[in-house]
VOBA-1610 file (N, C-alpha, C; in pm, whole numbers, padded with zeros to 5 digits, always signed):
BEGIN
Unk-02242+02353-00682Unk-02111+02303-00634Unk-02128+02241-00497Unk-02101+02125-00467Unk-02064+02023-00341Unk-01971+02075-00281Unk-01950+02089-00147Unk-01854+02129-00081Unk-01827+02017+00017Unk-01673+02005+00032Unk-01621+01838+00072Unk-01697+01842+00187Unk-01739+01706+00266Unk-01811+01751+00380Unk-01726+01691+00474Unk-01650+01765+00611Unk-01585+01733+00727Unk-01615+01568+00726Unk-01505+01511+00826Unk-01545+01344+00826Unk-01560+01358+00968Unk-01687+01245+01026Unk-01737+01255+01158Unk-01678+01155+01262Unk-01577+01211+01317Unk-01465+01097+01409Unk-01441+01014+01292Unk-01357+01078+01202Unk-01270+00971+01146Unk-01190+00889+01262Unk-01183+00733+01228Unk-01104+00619+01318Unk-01204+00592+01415Unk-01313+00631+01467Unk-01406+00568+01522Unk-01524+00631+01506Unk-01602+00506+01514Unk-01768+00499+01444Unk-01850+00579+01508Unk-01939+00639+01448Unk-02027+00695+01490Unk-02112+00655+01542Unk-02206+00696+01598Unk-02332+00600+01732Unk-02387+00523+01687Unk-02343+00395+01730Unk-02415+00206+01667Unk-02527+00203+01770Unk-02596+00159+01667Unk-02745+00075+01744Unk-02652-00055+01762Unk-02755-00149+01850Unk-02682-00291+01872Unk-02634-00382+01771Unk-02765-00371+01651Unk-02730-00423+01537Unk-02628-00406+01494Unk-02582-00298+01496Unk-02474-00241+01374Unk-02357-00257+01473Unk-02362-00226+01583Unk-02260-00367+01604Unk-02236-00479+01631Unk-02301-00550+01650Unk-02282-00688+01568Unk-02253-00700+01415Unk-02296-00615+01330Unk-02243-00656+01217Unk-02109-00630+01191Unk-02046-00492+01259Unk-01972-00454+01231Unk-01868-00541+01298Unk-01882-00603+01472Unk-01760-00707+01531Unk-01787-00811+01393Unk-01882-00893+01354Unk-01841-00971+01233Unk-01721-00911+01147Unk-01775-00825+01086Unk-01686-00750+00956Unk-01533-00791+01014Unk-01548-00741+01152Unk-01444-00709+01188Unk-01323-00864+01188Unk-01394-00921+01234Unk-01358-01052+01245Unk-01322-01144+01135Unk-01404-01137+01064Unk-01350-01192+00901Unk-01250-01113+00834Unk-01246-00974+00889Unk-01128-00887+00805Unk-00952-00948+00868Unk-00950-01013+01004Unk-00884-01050+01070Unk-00868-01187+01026Unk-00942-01264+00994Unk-00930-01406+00973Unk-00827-01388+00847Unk-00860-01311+00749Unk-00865-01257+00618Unk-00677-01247+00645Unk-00667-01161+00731Unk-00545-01098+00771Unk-00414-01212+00785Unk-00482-01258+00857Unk-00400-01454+00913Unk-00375-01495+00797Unk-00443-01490+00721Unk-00439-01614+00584Unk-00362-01508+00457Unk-00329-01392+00476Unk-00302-01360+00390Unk-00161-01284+00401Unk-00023-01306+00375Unk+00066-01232+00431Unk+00099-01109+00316Unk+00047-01119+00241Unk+00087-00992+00084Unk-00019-00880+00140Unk+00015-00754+00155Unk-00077-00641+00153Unk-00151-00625+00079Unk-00116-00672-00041Unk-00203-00650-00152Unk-00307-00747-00145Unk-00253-00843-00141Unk-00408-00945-00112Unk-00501-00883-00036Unk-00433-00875+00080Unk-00512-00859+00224Unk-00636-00731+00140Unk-00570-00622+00065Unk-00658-00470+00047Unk-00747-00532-00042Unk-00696-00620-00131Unk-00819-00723-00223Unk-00921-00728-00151Unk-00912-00812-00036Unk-01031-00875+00006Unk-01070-00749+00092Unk-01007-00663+00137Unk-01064-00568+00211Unk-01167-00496+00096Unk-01120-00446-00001Unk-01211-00360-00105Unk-01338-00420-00144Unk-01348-00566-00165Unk-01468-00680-00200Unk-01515-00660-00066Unk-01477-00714+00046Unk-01613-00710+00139Unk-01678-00608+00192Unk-01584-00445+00197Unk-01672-00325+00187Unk-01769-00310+00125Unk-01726-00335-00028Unk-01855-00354-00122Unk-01973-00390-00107Unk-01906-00512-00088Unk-02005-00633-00048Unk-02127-00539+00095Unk-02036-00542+00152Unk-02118-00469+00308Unk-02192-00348+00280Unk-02134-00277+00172Unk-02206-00146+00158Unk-02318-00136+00039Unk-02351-00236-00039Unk-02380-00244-00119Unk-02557-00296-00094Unk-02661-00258-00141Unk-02787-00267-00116Unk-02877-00297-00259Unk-02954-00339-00189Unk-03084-00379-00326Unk-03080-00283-00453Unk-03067-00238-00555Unk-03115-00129-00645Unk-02984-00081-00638Unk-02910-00109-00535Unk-02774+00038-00525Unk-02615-00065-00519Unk-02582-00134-00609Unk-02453-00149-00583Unk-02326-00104-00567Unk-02281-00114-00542Unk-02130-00068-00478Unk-01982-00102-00522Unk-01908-00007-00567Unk-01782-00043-00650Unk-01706+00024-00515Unk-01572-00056-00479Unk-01484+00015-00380Unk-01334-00034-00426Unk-01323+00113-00368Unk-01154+00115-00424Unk-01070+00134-00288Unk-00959+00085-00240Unk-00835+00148-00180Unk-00710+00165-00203Unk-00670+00254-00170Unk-00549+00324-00196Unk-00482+00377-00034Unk-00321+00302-00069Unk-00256+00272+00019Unk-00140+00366+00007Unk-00082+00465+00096Unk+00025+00520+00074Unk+00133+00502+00207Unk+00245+00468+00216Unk+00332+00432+00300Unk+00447+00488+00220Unk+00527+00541+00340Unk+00666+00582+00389Unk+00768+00515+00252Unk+00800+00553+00128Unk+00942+00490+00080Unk+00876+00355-00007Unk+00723+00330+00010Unk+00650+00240-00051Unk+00596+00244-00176Unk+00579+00210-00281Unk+00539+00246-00388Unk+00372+00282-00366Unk+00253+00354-00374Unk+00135+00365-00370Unk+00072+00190-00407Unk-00004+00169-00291Unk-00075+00025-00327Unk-00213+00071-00352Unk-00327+00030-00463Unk-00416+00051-00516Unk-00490-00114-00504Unk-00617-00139-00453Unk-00652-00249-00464Unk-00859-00190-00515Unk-00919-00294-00536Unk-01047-00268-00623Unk-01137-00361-00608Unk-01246-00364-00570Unk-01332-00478-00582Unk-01387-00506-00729Unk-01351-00486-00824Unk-01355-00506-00912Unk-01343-00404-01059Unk-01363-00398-01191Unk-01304-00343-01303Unk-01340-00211-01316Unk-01447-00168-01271Unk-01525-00043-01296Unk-01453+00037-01166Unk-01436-00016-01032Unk-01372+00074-00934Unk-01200+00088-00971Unk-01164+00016-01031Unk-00976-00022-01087Unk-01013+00058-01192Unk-01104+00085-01268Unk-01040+00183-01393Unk-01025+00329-01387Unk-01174+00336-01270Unk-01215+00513-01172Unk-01083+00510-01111Unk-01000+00448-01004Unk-00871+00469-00933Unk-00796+00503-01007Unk-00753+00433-01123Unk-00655+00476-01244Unk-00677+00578-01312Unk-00765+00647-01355Unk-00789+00737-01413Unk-00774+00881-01323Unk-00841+00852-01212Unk-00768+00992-01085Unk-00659+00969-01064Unk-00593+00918-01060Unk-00440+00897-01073Unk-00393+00931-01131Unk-00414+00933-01262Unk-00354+00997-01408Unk-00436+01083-01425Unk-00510+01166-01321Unk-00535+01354-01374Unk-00471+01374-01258Unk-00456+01309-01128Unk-00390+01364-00972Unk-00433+01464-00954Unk-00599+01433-00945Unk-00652+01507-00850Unk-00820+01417-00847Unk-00908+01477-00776Unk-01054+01421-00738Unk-01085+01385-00626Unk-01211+01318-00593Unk-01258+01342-00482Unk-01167+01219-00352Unk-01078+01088-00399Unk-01024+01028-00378Unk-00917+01090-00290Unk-00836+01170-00394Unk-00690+01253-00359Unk-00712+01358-00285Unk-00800+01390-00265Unk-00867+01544-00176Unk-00876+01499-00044Unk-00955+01353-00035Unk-01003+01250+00052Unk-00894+01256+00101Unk-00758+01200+00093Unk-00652+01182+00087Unk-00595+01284+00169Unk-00548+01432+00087Unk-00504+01496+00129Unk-00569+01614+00232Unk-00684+01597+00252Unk-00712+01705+00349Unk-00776+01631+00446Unk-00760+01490+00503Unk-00817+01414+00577Unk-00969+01477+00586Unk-01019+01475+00477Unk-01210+01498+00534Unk-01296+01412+00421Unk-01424+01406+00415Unk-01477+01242+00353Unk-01511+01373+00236Unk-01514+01342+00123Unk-01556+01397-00013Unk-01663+01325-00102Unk-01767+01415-00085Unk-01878+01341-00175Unk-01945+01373-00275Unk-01947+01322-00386Unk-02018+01418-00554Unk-02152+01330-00525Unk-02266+01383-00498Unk-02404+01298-00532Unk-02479+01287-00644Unk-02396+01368-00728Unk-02442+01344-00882Unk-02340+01409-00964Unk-02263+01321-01028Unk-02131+01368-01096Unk-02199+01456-01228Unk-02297+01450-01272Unk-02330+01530-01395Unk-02366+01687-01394Unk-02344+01703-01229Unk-02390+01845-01154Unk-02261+01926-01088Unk-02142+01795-01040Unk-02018+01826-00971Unk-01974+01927-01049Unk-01887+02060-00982Unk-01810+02156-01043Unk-01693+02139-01031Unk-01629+02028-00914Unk-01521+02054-00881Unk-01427+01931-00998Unk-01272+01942-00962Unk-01211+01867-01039Unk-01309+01803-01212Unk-01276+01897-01267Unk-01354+01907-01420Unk-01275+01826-01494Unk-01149+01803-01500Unk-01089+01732-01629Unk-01196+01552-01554Unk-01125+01523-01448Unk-01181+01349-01381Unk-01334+01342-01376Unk-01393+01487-01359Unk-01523+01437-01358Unk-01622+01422-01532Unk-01530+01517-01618Unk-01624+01493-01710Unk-01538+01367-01822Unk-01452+01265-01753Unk-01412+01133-01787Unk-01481+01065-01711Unk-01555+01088-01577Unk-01639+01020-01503Unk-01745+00991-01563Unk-01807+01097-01634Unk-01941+01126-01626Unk-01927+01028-01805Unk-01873+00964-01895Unk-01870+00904-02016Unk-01903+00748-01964Unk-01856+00717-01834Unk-01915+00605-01766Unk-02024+00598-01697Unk-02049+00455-01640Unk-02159+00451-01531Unk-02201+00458-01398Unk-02057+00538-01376Unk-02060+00591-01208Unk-02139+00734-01177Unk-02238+00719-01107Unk-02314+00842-01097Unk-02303+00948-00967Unk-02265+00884-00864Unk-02182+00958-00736Unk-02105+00867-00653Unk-02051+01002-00592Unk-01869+00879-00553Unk-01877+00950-00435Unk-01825+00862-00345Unk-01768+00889-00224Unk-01650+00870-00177Unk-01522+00931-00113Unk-01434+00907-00070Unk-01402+00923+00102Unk-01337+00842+00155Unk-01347+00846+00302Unk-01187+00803+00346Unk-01144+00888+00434Unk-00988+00851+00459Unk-00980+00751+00599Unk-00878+00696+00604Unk-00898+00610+00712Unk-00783+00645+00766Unk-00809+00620+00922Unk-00705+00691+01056Unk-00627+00553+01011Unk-00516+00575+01053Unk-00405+00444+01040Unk-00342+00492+01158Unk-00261+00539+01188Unk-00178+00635+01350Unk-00083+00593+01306Unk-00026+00662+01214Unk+00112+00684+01163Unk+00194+00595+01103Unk+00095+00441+01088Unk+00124+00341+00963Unk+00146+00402+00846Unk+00054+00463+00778Unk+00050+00500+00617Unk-00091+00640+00661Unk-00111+00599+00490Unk-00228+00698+00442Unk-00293+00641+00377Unk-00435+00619+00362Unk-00527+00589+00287Unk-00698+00556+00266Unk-00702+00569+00196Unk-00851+00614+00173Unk-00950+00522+00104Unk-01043+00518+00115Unk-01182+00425+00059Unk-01247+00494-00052Unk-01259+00417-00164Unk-01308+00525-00248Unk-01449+00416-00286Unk-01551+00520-00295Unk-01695+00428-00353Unk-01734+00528-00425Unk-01828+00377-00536Unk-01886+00435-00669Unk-02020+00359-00674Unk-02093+00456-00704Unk-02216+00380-00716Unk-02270+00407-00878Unk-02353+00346-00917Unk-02393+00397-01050Unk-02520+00493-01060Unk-02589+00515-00938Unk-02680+00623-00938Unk-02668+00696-00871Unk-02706+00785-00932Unk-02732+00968-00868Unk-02770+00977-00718Unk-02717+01043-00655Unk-02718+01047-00518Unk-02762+00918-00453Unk-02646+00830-00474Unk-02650+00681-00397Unk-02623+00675-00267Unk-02588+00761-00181Unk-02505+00797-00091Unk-02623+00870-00018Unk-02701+00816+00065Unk-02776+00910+00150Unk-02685+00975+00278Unk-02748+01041+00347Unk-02677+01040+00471Unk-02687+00923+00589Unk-02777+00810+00564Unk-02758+00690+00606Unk-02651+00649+00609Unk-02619+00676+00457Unk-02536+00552+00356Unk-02380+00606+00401Unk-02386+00736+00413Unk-02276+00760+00488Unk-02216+00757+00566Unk-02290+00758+00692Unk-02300+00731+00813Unk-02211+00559+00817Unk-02311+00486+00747Unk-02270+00350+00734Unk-02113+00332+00736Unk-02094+00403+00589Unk-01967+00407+00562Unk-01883+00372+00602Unk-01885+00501+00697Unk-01824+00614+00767Unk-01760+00485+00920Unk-01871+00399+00971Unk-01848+00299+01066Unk-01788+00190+00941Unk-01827+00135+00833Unk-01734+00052+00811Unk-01584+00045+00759Unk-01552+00150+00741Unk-01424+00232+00711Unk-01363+00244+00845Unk-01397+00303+00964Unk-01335+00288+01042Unk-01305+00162+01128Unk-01371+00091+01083Unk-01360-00095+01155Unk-01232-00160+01074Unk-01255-00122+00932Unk-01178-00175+00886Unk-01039-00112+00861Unk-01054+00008+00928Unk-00862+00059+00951Unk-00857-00002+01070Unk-00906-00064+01191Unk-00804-00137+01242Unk-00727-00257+01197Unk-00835-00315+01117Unk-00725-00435+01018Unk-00609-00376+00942Unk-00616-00243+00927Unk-00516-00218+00808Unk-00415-00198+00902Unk-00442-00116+00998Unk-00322-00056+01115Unk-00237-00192+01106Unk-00322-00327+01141Unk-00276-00407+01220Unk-00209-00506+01061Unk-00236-00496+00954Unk-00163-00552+00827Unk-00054-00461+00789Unk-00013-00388+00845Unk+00077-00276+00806Unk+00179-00267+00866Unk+00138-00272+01030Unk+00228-00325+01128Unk+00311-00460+01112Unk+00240-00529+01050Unk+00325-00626+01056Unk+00377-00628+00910Unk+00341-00582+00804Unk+00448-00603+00711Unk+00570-00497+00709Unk+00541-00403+00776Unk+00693-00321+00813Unk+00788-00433+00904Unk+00711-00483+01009Unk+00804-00592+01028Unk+00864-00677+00971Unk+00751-00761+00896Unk+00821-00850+00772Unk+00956-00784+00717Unk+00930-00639+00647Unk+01035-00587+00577Unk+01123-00559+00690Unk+01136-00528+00785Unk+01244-00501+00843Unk+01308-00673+00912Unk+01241-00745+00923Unk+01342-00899+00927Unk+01369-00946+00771Unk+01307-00913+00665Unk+01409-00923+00545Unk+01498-00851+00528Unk+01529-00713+00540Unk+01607-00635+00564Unk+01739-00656+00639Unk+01705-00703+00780Unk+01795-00730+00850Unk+01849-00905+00817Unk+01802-00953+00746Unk+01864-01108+00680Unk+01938-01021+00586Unk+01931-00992+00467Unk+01980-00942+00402Unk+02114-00865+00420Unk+02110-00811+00519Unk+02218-00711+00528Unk+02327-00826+00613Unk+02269-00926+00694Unk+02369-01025+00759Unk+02412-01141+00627Unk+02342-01143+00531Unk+02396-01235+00457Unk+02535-01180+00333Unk+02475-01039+00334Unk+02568-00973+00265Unk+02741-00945+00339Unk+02703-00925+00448Unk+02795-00900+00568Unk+02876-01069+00552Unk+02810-01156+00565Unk+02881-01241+00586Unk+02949-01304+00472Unk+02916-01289+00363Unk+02971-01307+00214Unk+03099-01174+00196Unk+03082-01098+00231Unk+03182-01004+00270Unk+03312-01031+00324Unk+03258-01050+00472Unk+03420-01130+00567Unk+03464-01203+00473Unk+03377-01329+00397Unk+03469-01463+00373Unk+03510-01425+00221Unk+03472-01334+00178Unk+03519-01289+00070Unk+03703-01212+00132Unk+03718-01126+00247Unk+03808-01068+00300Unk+03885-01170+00364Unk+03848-01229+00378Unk+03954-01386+00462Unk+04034-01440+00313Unk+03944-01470+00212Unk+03986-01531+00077Unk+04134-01469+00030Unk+04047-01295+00003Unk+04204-01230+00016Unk+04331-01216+00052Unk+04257-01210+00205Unk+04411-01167+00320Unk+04516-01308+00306Unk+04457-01464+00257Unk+04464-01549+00260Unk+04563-01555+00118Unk+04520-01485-00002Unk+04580-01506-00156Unk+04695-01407-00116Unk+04670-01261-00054Unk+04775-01155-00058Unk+04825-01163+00058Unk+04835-01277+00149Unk+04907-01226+00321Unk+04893-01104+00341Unk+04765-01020+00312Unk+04789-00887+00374Unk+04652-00853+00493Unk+04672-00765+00560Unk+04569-00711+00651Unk+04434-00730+00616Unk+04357-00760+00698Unk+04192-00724+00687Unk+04176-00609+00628Unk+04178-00528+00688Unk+04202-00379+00600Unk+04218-00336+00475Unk+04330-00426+00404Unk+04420-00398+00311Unk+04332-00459+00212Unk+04285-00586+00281Unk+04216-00692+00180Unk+04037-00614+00183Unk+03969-00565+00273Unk+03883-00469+00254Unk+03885-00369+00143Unk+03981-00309+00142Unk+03975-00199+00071Unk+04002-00216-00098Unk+04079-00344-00089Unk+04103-00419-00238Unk+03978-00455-00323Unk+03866-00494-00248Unk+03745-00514-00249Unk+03680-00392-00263Unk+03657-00272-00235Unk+03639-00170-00207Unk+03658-00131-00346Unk+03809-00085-00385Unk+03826-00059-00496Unk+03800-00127-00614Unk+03764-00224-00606Unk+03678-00317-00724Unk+03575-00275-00746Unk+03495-00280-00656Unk+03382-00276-00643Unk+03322-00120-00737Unk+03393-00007-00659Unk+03399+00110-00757Unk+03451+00152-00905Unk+03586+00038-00900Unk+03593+00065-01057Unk+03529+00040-01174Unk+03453-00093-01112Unk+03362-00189-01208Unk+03213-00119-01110Unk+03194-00036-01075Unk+03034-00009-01038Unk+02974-00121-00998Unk+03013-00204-00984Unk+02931-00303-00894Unk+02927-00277-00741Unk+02813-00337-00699Unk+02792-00348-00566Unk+02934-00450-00480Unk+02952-00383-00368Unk+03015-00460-00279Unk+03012-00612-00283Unk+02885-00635-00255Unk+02799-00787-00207Unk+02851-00881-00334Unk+02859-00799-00452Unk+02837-00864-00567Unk+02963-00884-00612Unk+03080-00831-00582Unk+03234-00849-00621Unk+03253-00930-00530Unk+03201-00965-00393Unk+03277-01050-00288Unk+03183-01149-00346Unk+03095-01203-00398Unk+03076-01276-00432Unk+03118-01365-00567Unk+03176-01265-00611Unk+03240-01328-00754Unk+03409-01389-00722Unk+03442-01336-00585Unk+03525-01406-00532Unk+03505-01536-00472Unk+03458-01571-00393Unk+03398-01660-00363Unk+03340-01765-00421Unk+03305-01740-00567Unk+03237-01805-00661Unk+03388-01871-00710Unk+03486-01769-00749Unk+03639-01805-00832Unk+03688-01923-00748Unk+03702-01918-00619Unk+03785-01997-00513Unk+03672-02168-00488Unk+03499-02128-00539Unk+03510-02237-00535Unk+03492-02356-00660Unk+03544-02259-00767Unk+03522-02309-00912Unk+03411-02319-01004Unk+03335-02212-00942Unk+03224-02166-01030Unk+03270-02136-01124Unk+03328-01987-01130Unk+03391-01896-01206Unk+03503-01887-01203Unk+03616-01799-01321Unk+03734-01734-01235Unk+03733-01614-01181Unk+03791-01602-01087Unk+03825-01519-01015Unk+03824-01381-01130Unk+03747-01273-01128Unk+03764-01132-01196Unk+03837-00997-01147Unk+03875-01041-00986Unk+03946-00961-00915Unk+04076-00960-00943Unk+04128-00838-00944Unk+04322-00846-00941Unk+04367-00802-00789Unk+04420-00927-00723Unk+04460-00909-00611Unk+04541-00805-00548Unk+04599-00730-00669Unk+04771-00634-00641Unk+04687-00536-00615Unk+04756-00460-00502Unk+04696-00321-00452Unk+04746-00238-00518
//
């Protein structure tokens, strides 16, 4: 039995020779270029999952990488450098549990170096072990209170994962949560200026929906609010969506479906 092994300064790298950083300001830099050009999260974790790969991946030893994205009220984002790491993500998903979700939930790096030996999580590993993934690694990445999420690698041979290879990792995982911090940050922004359009466009289809009224019934803002109000609940429709069917009546889209009488 493997026992998960602690993660070493998760969010920053462990001791670079010069080389390794330089490779790693590259990484870093194309993950950013990457960032510019791409405003969908999901893209962005695309290309993040391919060039981990890509980076972690060696002569004899290739490299399948998965991430998995968890945010606040967000649906779980899952991205893959390709079919063999997208089918391993899906499949721990649908047992919810393995070395991924452990990764996940106990912030420490989880590593099987030979899944045909692993004891732990038995239903995912012996669906693992019918494929050609032979040890997996999972590694969580610091975000600071963006989200949650984790790096998942697959290699197809038996203890692919030296303690080099980890080490490696371990620095390119943490290079590349500052891109994520910094793609995350800004699409909460994004969503919160769609958000806030949204709620002013609704608002303002509203008033002129309440002017329409006060205008058909000479009665109060208020009066003509609440007329709206009560539509809106009898017929279960949304607010936004009855003042708009007013609005639509007055300018001869439709007719009018509202009954003006209080």
């Amino acid at each position: 039995m493997t026992e998960t092994q602690p993660s070493h300064h998760i969010g920053s790298p462990p001791g670079l020779r010069q080389q390794d950083t330089a490779d790693l300001t590259d990484f870093l830099v194309r993950l950013q270029d990457i960032l510019v050009e791409n405003e969908d999260i999901r893209e962005f974790l695309q290309d993040l999952a391919e060039m981990t790969a890509a980076k972690l991946t060696r002569i004899g030893n290739t490299i399948a990488c998965g991430v998995t994205v968890v945010r606040q009220k967000k649906p779980v984002t899952i991205a893959d450098s390709d079919a063999l790491a997208r089918r391993l993500d899906k499949m721990q998903n649908s047992f919810g549990d393995g070395p991924c979700l452990t990764a996940l939930r106990t912030r420490t790096v989880s590593h099987v170096p030979d899944v045909n030996t692993e004891e732990r999580w038995h239903s995912y590993m012996t669906a693992v072990r019918a494929m050609k993934v032979r040890s997996i690694l999972a590694l969580p990445m610091e975000l600071q209170g963006t989200g949650e999420a984790v790096v998942n690698l697959y290699s197809t041979r038996p203890h692919g994962f030296s303690q080099e290879d980890i080490q490696a990792a371990e620095r390119v995982t943490a290079t590349a949560a500052k891109s994520l911090r910094l793609a995350l940050k800004m699409a909460q922004l994004r969503d919160a200026r769609e958000n806030l359009t949204a709620a002013l466009e609704s608002r303002t289809t509203i008033d002129t929906a309440v002017g329409i009224i006060m205008g058909q019934n000479r009665c109060s803002r208020e009066a003509a609010f609440q007329i709206l109000v009560k539509a809106s609940s009898h017929r279960n429709i949304k607010l936004r969506s009855v003042a708009a069917t007013v609005i639509a009546g007055v300018a001869g889209d439709q007719e009018t479906l509202i009954s003006f009488e209080e």
